[in-house]
Each structure stands twice: as C-alpha cells, then as structure tokens.
N, C-alpha and C positions, 0 to 999 in steps of 0.2 A: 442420423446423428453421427458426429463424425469420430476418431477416434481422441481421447485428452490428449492436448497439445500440451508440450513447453517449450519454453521461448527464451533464448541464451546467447549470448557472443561473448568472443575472445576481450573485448576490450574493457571488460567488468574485470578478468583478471591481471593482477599486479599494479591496476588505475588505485589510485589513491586521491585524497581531497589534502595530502599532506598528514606527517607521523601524528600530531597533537589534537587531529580534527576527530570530530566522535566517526565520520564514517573512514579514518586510515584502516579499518576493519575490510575483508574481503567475505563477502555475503553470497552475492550470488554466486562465485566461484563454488564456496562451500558446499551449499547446496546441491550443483551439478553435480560434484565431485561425490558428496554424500547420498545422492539415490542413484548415480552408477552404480556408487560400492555395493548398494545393494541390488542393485539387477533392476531400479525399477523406472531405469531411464536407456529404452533401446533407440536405435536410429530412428525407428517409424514414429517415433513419440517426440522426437526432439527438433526444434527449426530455429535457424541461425536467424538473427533476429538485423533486420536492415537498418542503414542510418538513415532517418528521414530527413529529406529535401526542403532547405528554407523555405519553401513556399510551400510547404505541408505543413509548415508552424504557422505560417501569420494568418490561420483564421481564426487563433487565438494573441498570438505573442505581436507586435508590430515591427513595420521591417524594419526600423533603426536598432529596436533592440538585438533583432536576430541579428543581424549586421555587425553591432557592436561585442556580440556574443563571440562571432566566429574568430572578428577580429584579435579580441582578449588572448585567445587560442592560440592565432598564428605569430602575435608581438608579447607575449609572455607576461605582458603590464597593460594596466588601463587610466587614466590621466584620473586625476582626482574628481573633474568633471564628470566622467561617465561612472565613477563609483559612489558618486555620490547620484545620480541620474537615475542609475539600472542597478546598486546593489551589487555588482562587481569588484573582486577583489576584496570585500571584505573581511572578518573573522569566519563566517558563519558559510558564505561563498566566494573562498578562496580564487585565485586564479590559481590555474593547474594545467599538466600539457594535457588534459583530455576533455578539460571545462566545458566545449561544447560536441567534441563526438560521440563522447559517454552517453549525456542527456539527451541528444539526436537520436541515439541506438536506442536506450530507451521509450522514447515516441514511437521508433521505429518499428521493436515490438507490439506495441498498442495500436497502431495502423494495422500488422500484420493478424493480430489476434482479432480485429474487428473482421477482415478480410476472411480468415478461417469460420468466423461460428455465423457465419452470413444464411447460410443452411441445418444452425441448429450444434450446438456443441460444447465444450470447456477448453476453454487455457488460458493456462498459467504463463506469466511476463512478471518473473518476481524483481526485474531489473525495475520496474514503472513502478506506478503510484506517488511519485514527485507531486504532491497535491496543494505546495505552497507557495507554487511558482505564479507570479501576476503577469499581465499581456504585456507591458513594459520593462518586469525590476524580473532580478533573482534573490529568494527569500529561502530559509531555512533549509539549507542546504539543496534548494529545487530549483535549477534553471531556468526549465522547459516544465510546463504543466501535462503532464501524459493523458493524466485522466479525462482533462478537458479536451487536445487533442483526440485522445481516442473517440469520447462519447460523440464529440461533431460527427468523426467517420462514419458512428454507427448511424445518425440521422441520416448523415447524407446518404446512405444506402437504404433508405427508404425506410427505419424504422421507428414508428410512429414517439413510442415512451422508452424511457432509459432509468432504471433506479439506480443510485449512487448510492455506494451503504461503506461509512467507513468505521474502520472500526481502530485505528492508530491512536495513541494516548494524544495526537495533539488536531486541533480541528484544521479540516481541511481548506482554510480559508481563499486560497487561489480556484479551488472546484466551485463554492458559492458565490464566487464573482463571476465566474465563466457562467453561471447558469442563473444567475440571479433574475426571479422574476419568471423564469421559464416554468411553460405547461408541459414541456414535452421530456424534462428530466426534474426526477424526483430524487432528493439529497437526504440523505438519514446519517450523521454523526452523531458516534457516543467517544467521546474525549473527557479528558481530564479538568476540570473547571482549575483556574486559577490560574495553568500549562501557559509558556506562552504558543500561536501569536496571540491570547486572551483573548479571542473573538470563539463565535458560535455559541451565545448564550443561550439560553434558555427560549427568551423571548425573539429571537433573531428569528427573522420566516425567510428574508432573502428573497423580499416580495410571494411569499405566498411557496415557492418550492421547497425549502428546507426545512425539516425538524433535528433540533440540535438539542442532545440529551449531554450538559458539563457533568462528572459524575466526580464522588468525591477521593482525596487517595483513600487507597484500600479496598479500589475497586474488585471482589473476588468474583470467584465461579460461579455460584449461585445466582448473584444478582445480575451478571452475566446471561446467564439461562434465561433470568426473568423479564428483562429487558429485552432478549429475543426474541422470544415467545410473545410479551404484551405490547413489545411496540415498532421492531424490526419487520416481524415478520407480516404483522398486518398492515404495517404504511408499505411495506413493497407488494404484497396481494390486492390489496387498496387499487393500486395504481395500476395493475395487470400487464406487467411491463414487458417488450419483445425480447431487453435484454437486463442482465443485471451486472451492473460491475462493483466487485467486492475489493476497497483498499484493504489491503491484511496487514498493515503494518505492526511489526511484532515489536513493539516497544513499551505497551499495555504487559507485560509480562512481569513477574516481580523481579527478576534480575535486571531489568533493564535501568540503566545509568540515567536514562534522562526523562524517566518518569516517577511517577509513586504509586502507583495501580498496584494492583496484584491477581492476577490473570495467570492459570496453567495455560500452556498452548494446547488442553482441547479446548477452549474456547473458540478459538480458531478455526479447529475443523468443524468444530459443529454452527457455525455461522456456514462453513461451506456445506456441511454438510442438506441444513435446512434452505439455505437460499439455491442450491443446486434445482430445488423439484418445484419453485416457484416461477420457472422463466425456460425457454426451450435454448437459450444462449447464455454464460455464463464466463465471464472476464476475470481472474483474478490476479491482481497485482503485489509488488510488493509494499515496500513503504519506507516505516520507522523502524528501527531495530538495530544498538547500538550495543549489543553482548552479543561477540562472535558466537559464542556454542549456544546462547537459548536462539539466537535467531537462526541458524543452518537446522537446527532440533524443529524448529516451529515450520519451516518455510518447506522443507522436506516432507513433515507429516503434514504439511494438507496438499501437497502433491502427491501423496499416498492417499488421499481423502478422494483425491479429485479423478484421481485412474484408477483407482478399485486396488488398493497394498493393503494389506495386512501389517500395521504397527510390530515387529519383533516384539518380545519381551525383553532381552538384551541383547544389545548389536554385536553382530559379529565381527574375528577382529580388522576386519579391511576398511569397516566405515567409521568403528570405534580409533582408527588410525589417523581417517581423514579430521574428526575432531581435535583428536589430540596435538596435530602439526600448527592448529590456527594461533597465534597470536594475537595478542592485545597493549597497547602501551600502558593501561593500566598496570598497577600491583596489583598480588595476589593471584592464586590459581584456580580454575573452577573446579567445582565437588566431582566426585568420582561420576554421580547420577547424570553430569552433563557431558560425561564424555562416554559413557557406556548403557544409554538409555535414549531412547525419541520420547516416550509419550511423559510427560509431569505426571507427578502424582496431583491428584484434583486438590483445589483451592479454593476451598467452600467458605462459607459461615452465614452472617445472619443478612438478609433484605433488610437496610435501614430504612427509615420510613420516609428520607428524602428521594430517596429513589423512588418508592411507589409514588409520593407524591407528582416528583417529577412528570413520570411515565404517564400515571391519572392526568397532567397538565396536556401533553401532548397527544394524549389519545381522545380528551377532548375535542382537541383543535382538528383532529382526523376525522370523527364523526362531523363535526357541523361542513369539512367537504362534501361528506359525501353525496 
C-alpha cells in the first residue's frame, strides 16, 4: 500500500469563476497552504496534478463540446448559439481565462489518482469532484465531469466494481448519467431534497445502479451517523468494490451559503474514515463548498483523516494565519472558532422518522439484489 497521496497545482491559485460567483472563493489553495502550516503536507506526500488531454475527456464529454470548451478559453466569448448548446458563458458557468485548464487539471488529477492507487492505496484530488458536468453541456459550476472521467480510468485498468458515495448537499446528477444502468459502478447519494439540479429522488435507480437518499434541511450529525451506518456502508460492502471514490463536498456543513443541511465536518472524516477499511483503493475528491474557512477546516481535516494527523485542539499561529488572510465578497466575519480551530463541535439531535423511513425504503431495494 502506497504512501496518502495529495494532489494539487498552481493554477487553482488566484483562478477565479469571477468576484460575484459562489466559487471567487480559493479552496484548494487554502487547504495546501493550511496543512503545510501544519507540517502535514511534505514533498513525498504531495504531486502536481497534470492537465488532461482532450482525448482523455471524450470518453465521456463529446468532441464538439471539448472543442467548444477550449475554444471559449482562447476567444474569451462564446456566440449565443453555443451558450445556449453546451451551457457556456452562463451565470452559473461563466467564461473565464482558465474555463477550460482549471477543469482539465482537475480530471488531470483523477486520472493521476486512479494511476496511483492501481496497487492499492489513498488520495486526495480536492480540486475534482465536478459531478455536474454532462457529456455535452457545462452545468453547475462543473465543466468537465472528473468523477466520471476518473471512474472509466479505474475500469479501464482492469477493475471489475467501482462505488461512487457522495455525500455534497446537491446530487450528483452528471455521475448518474455517466453510469446510468451500469453493473460495474455503484452510485450512493445523500443530498438535499428540494436543492437544485432537483433530480436524484428517492425513487430514481438510474436503471438499477444508483440509491439516492434527498434528505430534509437540518440534516445533523446524528442522522449523518445513521445513514452511514444503515445504508452507506452496506450498499458499498454489498457490492465488494476494488475501488471506492468518495465526492466530499463540503457544502452539507451548516455554514454553507448554498445549502440548509447542518453537518459538523466530522461527518466528513468519518465517511472516510469508515469507507477507508471497505476497499484496498480509495479516491477522494473535492466538490461543493462555498464558505472559504468551513471548507479549507473540512477539506484539511480529512486529509489528516486520510494520512494518519492528529486534529490540534487549537491551531497554532502559522495556520491560524493562513485562515485569517482568506477572503469572502460576502458581509460579515467568521466566528473566532473558524479561524482558530479544525475540528466542529458535533452537531447532533434527533433521527426524524423520514429519515429511517427513507433509509428502510432503500435498504429494501438492497436486499431483493442480493
């Protein structure tokens, strides 16, 4: 087993989607920056993350799109036609000067991480997890679909099952298209019912691969726990998969802008932590996550989850510094606990009864597989 990988490049920092857009926020920078400060990102653990080659996209994306993507990029504008075609240029995905190197690097990583745990292993690609990108359009802030990229790689290198487990406040609807119908990748989303893009209900199988758990706001810790426990972890044991890949996206948190959840980030680690001892290869990405300090706090501590760190009790001041620098175009400042603490305080309460109901609906449909 090899040693945890992470996975990073230079062009995540000062890349912007534009000041107004939920990600003018720097994330992955953060993060780098935030587990150097603390000593738990050395050379041997760290790999520059490649940009992938259009013809390492269109065995998902098609080549006019990829085409049209690049192009976006190098003419700075896209005719009304192609934005209204491919989703270009819009509110949601701007044109920008990095619109297509950014999302390439990103895949880039997810090629690179399938290539690593080939023999057994983890890492981390907190740039990836784009899980709402379609083979033609650019959708919710995702150009290029990684996840789907990545998981082809892992087939194509011979391995048989792949479980998909996301856990982002919004469903990953470009990953159940990629896989839709498929035996050899198994899809498990817990999202926000009502969030858009409003797909991945209940009933949605996705021809038979997906269980899609909408949960309601106010999703806490607790039921967090119980939903991992009663139906995460047995649809991925279920399925005895070679690899597993985990969307992390930190948007599910209660600070987050563009959810209503309410989620501490250990829920987080302990999704990696439990899904780490079910699979001898293990992918984790990034995602959603639209509050600069809960998402470098969350995205940090499960790369301390995933290399063996010991959470601080209070940060000391080099990393409490790298928080304090980040910016937000929002008002208002974040609490002291988010700029001088990693781990949340836990965010419990009570199992509503749609939840077990739910979970009972879908652990149903698991047993008559088997």
């Amino acid at each position: 087993m090899m040693t945890p990988v992470f996975i990073g490049a230079r062009i995540y920092r000062g890349s912007s989607y534009g000041r107004n857009h939920p990600l003018s926020i720097e994330r992955v920078p953060a993060v780098i920056d935030l587990c150097r400060a603390l000593g738990w990102l050395p050379e041997a653990r760290y790999r520059t993350s490649p940009r992938a080659k259009p013809a390492a996209l269109t065995g998902f994306h098609t080549e006019t799109y990829v085409t049209q993507l690049m192009r976006a990029e190098q003419q700075g504008a896209v005719s009304e036609e192609v934005r209204a075609r491919h989703g270009l240029g819009t509110l949601s995905n701007p044109i920008f000067a990095q619109m297509y190197r950014r999302p390439a690097t990103a895949v880039g990583g997810g090629l690179l991480a399938a290539e690593l745990v080939a023999q057994g292993g983890v890492v981390f690609n907190p740039g990836g997890g784009t899980h709402h990108g379609l083979a033609d359009r650019a959708a919710g802030f995702c150009y290029l679909n990684e996840p789907v990229v990545t998981i082809q790689r892992l087939l194509a290198m011979g391995l048989r099952r792949v479980a998909y487990v996301d856990i982002d406040a919004h469903h990953g609807d470009g990953v159940e298209a990629g896989f839709a119908g498929s035996q050899a990748v198994r899809l498990i989303s817990v999202h926000e019912e009502g969030r858009w893009p409003f797909s991945g209900a209940l009933k949605d199988r996705a021809g038979g691969s997906a269980f899609n758990l909408p949960v309601p706001r106010g999703f806490n810790d607790d039921e967090f726990a119980y939903v991992l426990n009663q139906l995460i972890l047995p649809a991925v044991q279920d399925f005895a998969p070679d690899a597993v890949f985990l969307q992390c996206g930190a948007d599910a948190l209660v600070e987050d802008p563009l959810s209503r959840l309410a989620l501490s980030n250990n829920a987080h680690r302990a999704a990696v932590r439990a899904l780490r001892a079910l699979s001898p290869r293990l992918i984790v990405s990034g995602g959603g996550g639209y509050n600069p300090w809960s998402v470098a706090r969350c995205w940090a501590g499960v790369w301390a989850e995933m290399a063996g760190y010991e959470l601080p009790v209070a940060l000391p001041q080099a990393p409490q510094g790298v928080l304090r620098a980040l910016a937000w175009h929002r008002k208002g400042q974040p609490s002291e606990t988010l700029l001088t603490t990693l781990q949340d305080a836990p965010r419990g309460g009570p199992i509503r009864d749609e939840i077990r109901q739910r979970v009972a609906t879908l652990r149903e449909r698991l047993q008559r597989q088997l």
